[in-house]
C-alpha positions in Angstrom: 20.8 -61.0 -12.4 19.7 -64.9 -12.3 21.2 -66.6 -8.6 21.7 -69.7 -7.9 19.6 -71.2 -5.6 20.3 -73.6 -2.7 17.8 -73.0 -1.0 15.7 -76.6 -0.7 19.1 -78.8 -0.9 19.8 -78.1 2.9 21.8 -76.0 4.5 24.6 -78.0 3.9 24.0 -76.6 0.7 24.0 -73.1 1.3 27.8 -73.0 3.4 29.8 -75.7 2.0 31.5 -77.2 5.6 29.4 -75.1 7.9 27.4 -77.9 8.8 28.8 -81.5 10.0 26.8 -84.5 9.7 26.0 -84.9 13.4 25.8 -81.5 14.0 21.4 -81.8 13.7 20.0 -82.6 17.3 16.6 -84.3 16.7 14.2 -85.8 19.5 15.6 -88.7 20.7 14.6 -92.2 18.4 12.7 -89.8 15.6 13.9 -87.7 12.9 12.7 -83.6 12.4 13.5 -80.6 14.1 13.5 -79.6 18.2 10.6 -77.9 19.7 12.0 -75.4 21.2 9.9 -72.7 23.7 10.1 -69.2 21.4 10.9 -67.3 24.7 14.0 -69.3 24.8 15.4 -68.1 21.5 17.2 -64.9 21.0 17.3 -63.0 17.7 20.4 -63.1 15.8 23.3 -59.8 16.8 23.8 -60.2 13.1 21.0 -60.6 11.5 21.1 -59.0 8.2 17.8 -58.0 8.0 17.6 -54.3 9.5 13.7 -53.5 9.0 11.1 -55.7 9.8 7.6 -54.8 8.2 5.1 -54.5 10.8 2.5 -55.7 8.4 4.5 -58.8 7.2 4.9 -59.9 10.4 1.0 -60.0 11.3 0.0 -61.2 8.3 2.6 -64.5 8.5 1.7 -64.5 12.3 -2.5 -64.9 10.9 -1.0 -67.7 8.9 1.0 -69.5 11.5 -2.4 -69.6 13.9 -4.2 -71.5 11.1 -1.5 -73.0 9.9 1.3 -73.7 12.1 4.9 -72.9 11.3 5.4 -75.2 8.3 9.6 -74.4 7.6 11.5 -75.1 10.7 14.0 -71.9 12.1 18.0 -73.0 12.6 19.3 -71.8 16.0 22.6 -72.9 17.4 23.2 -73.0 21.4 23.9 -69.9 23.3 24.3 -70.9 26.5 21.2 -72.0 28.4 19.5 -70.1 25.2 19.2 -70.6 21.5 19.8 -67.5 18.9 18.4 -67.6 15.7 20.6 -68.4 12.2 17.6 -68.2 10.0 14.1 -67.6 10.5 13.8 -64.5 12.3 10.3 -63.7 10.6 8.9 -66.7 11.7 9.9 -66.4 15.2 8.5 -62.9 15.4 5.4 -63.9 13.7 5.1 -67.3 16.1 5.6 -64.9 19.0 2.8 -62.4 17.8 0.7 -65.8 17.0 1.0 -66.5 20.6 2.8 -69.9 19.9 4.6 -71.6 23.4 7.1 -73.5 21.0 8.8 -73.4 17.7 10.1 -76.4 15.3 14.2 -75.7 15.3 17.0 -76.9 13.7 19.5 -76.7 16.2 23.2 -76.3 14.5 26.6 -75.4 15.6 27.8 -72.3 13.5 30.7 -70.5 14.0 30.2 -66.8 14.1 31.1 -66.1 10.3 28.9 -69.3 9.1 26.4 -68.2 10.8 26.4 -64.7 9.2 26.9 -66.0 6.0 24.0 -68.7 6.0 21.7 -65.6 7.6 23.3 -63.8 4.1 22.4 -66.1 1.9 19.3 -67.3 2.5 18.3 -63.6 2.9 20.2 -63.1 -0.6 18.7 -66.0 -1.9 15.1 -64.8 -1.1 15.8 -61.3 -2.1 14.6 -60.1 1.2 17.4 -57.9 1.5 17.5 -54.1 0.8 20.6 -52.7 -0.9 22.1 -51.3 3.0 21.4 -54.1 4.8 23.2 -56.2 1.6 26.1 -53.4 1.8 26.3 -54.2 6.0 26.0 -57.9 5.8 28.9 -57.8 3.1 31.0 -55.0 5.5 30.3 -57.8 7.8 31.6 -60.6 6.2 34.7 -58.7 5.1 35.8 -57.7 8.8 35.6 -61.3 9.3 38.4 -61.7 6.9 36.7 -62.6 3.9 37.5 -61.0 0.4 34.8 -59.5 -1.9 35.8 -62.2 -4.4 35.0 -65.1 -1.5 31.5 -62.9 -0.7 30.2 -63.0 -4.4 31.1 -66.5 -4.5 28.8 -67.0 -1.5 25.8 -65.5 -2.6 25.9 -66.0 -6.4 27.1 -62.3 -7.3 30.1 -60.8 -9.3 33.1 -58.9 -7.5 32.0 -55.3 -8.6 28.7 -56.1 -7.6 29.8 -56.3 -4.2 32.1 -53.5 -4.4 29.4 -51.5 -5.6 26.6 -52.5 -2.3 30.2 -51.7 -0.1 30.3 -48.2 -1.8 26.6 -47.2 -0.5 27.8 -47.1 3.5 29.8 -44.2 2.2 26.6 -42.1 2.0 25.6 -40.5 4.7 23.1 -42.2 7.4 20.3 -40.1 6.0 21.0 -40.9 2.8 21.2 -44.7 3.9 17.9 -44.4 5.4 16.4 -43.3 2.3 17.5 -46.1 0.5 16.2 -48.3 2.8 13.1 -46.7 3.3 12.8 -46.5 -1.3 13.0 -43.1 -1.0 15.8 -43.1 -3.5 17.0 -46.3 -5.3 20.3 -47.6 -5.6 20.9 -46.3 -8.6 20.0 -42.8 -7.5 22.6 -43.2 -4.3 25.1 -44.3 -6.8 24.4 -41.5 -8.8 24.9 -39.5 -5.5 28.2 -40.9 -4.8 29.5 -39.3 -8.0 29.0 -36.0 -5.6 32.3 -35.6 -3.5 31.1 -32.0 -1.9 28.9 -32.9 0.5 26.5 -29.6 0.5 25.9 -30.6 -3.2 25.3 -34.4 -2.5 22.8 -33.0 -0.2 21.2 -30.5 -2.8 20.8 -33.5 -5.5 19.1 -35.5 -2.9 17.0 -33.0 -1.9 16.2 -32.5 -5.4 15.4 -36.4 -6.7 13.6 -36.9 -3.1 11.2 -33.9 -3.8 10.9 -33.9 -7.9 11.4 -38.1 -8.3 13.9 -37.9 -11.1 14.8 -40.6 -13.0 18.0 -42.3 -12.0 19.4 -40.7 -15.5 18.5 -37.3 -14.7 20.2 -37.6 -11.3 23.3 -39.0 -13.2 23.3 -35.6 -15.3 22.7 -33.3 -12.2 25.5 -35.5 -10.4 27.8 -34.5 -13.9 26.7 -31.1 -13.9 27.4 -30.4 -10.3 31.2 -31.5 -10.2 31.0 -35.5 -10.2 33.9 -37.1 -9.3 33.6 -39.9 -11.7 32.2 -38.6 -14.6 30.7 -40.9 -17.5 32.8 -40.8 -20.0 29.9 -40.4 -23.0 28.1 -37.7 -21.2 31.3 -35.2 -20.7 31.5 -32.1 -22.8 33.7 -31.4 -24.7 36.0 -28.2 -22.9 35.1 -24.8 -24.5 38.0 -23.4 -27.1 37.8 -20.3 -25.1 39.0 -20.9 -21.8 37.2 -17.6 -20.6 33.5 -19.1 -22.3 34.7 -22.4 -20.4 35.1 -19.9 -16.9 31.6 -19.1 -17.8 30.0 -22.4 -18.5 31.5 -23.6 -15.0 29.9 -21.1 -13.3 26.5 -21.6 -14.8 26.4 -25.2 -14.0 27.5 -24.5 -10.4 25.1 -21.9 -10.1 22.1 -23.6 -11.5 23.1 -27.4 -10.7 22.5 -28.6 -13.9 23.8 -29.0 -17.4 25.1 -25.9 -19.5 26.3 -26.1 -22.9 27.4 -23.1 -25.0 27.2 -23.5 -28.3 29.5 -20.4 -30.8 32.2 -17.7 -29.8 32.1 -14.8 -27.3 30.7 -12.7 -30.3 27.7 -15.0 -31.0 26.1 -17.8 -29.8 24.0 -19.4 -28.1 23.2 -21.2 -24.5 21.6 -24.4 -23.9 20.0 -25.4 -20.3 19.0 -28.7 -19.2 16.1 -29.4 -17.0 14.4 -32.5 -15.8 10.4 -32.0 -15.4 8.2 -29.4 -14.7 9.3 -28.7 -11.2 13.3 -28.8 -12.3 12.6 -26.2 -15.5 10.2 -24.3 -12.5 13.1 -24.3 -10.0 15.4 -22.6 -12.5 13.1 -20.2 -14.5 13.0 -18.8 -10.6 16.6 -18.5 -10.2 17.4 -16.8 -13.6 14.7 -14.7 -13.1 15.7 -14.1 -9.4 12.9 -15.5 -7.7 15.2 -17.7 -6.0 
């Protein structure tokens, strides 16, 4: 999905209103940013950005040593202090780099601009994973904005947004392994179609340890009771409702897609599996290995 981009136009740009036109500080009789010492800045409470790669951060603090910091951070006041809007990254990085000072841009944010400018340029970026989006967005709406107003913000539809806000209903774990790309968001969304929790586990367990495709994961979540099934992959009900009995206790047994195909007298039964370790997983439990 395309987003429009701000980013270059000022900040100004980014939150219509959240900056005035005197509301810059420069050095007195020139134009630019504040050096400001980078012990005197705090990090932003509500930073978006959760996880900070270790790596990243030395690599952009090598470049700042031979470099310098070329993009000025935004702070606002705090007091005696400063605490970061944007730019936490480089102020890491100019710490590690050993830098005494860092060019700021020193503006006055209220507390939801200056979550929503942190969003955006995050957004804008795409340095955000899909649970730091979802809590930056949480965010946003406990500050009394509505998921319409937040897509408006940072260039995404309603349901988009509804869809991040749906992911903090996982568990922490299961947050964490989004975060970490354990699973993607379309396998967590796949999880959410899981309402018992003991088999929201089990399909975890089982795209963590035998990487299935977000599709297969959207079967399994069918096949294990989904609570909002897709409407092209649903069987049709058996005719006999003791063969349907039957089929429903296959699928909860073996976690996975049953069919049965012909009457009680005759027919036949049709298993799904997904990969070698899926078909391995079940030849053991019909065989009672497992």
């Amino acid at each position: 999905m395309s987003r429009p981009s701000a980013l270059g136009r000022g900040l100004g740009a980014l939150i219509p209103g959240a900056l005035p036109a005197a509301s810059e500080e420069t050095v007195p009789g020139e134009s630019g940013p504040l050096a400001i010492p980078v012990d005197a800045i705090d990090p932003n409470p509500e930073q978006p950005r959760r996880v900070f790669d270790p790596e990243q951060i030395r690599s952009l603090a090598a470049s700042i040593r031979r470099h310098g910091v070329i993009q000025p951070v935004v702070v606002r006041r705090a007091g005696e202090r400063y605490e970061l809007v944007v730019g936490e990254r480089r102020w890491r990085a100019s710490r590690d780099a050993g830098l005494a000072s860092i060019p700021a841009i020193v503006a006055d944010f209220a507390d939801r601009a200056r979550l929503e400018v942190a969003l955006v340029e995050n957004v804008q970026r795409q340095d955000l994973n899909p649970i730091e989006l979802a809590h930056a967005f949480r965010a946003l709406g406990e500050a009394g904005a509505t998921q319409q107003e937040i897509g408006e913000r940072v260039g995404l539809d309603r349901s988009s947004i509804a869809n991040h806000l749906r992911l903090l209903d996982l568990s922490s774990e299961m947050q964490a392994d989004v975060e970490t790309g354990r699973i993607t968001a379309g396998h967590a969304k796949a999880l959410l179609q899981v309402a018992n929790p003991e088999r929201r586990r089990h399909l975890r367990d089982r795209i963590v340890s035998g990487a299935l495709s977000v599709r297969a994961a959207e079967d399994l979540a069918q096949a294990s009771g989904a609570t909002r099934p897709r409407k092209a992959s649903t069987p049709r009900p058996a005719s006999d409702p003791n063969l349907q009995r039957l089929i429903d206790g296959l699928r909860q047994r073996l976690q996975t897609r049953v069919r049965i195909q012909g009457q009680a007298a005759r027919g036949r039964i049709e298993i799904e599996y997904f990969g070698a370790d899926d078909l391995q997983r079940l030849a053991g439990i019909l065989l009672g290995d497992a």
